[in-house]
C-alpha positions in Angstrom: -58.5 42.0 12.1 -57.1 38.6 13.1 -56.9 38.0 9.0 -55.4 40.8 8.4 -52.6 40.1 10.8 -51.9 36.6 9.4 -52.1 37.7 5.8 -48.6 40.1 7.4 -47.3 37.3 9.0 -47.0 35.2 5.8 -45.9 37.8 3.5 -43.3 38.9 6.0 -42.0 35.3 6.1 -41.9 35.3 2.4 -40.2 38.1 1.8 -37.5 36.7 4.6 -37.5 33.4 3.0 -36.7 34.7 -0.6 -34.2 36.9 0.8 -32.2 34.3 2.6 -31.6 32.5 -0.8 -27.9 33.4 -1.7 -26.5 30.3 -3.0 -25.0 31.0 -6.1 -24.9 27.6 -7.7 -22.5 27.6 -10.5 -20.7 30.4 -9.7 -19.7 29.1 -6.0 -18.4 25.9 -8.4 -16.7 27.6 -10.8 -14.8 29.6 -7.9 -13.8 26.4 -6.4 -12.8 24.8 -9.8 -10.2 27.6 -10.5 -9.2 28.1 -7.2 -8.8 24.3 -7.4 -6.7 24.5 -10.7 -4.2 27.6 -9.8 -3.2 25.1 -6.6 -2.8 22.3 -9.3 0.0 24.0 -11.3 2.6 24.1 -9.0 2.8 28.2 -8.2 4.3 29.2 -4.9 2.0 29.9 -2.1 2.4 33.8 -2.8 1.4 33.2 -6.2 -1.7 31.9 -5.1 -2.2 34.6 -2.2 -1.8 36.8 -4.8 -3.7 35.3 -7.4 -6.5 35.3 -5.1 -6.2 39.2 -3.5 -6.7 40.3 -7.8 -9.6 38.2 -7.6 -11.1 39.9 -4.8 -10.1 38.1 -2.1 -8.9 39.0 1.3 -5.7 37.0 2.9 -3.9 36.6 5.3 -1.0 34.5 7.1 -2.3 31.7 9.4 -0.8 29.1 11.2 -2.9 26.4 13.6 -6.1 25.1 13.2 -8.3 25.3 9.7 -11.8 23.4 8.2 -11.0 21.3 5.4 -13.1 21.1 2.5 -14.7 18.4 3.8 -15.9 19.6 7.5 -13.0 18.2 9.3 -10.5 20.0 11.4 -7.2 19.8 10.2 -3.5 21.3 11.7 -0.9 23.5 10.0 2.1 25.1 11.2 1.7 27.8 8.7 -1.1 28.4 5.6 -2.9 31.2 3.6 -6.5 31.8 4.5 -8.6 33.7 1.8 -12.1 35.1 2.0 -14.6 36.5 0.0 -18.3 37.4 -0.5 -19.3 36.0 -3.4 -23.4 37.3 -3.4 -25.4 39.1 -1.2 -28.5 39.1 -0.4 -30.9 41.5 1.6 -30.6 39.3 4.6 -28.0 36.9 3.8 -24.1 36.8 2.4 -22.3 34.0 0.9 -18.7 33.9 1.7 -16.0 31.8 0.2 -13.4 30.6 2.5 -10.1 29.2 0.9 -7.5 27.8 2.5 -4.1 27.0 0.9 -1.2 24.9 2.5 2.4 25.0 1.9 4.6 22.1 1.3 8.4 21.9 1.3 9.7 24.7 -1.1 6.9 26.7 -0.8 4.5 25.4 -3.3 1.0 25.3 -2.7 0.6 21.5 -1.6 -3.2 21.1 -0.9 -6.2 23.5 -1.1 -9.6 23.7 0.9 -12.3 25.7 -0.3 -16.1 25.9 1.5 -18.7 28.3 1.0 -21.3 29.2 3.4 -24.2 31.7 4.0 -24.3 33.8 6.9 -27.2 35.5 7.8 -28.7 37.8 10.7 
């Protein structure tokens, strides 16, 4: 009986295990690499929102405090924060989070992008 209950317990715990695994490797840098290079042209801020939104994104107007790319908190009076799920898994997502700031003329002047899993 006791056997029988550990032999649940670990196959429970792999079946939660493989199910948490949502990175997406390649594709998470691929998505970062173009969201990188539509910044990098010099388009307006609502180019990019709107480049983002046909790729599946959902923005919105932001202004205050944001994560950069690189952990750190960082301040602006006024950006365009993007997010999307990029894979799913049966107990985990991955979500994309970009985060593009204006400069003088409104041109995108500097892009964040982070991905993360969230899971129950």
């Amino acid at each position: 009986m006791l056997e029988t209950w550990r032999i649940g317990c670990i196959g429970t715990a792999a079946i939660v295990l493989i199910g948490c695994d949502t990175d997406p490797g390649s594709a998470a840098l691929l998505e970062r690499d173009a969201i990188h290079d539509l910044a990098r042209s010099s388009v307006s801020i609502g180019a990019v929102r709107t480049s983002l939104t046909q790729r599946g994104y959902s923005c919105r107007d932001a202004a205050g405090s944001f994560a950069t790319e690189a952990g750190t908190v960082a301040f602006a009076p006024r950006f365009v924060a993007c997010d999307k799920v990029l894979s799913r898994s049966f107990f985990c997502n991955y979500h994309i989070h970009a985060i593009a700031v204006p400069r003088a003329a409104g041109l995108a002047s500097e892009v964040h992008v982070r991905g993360e899993d969230q899971c129950l």
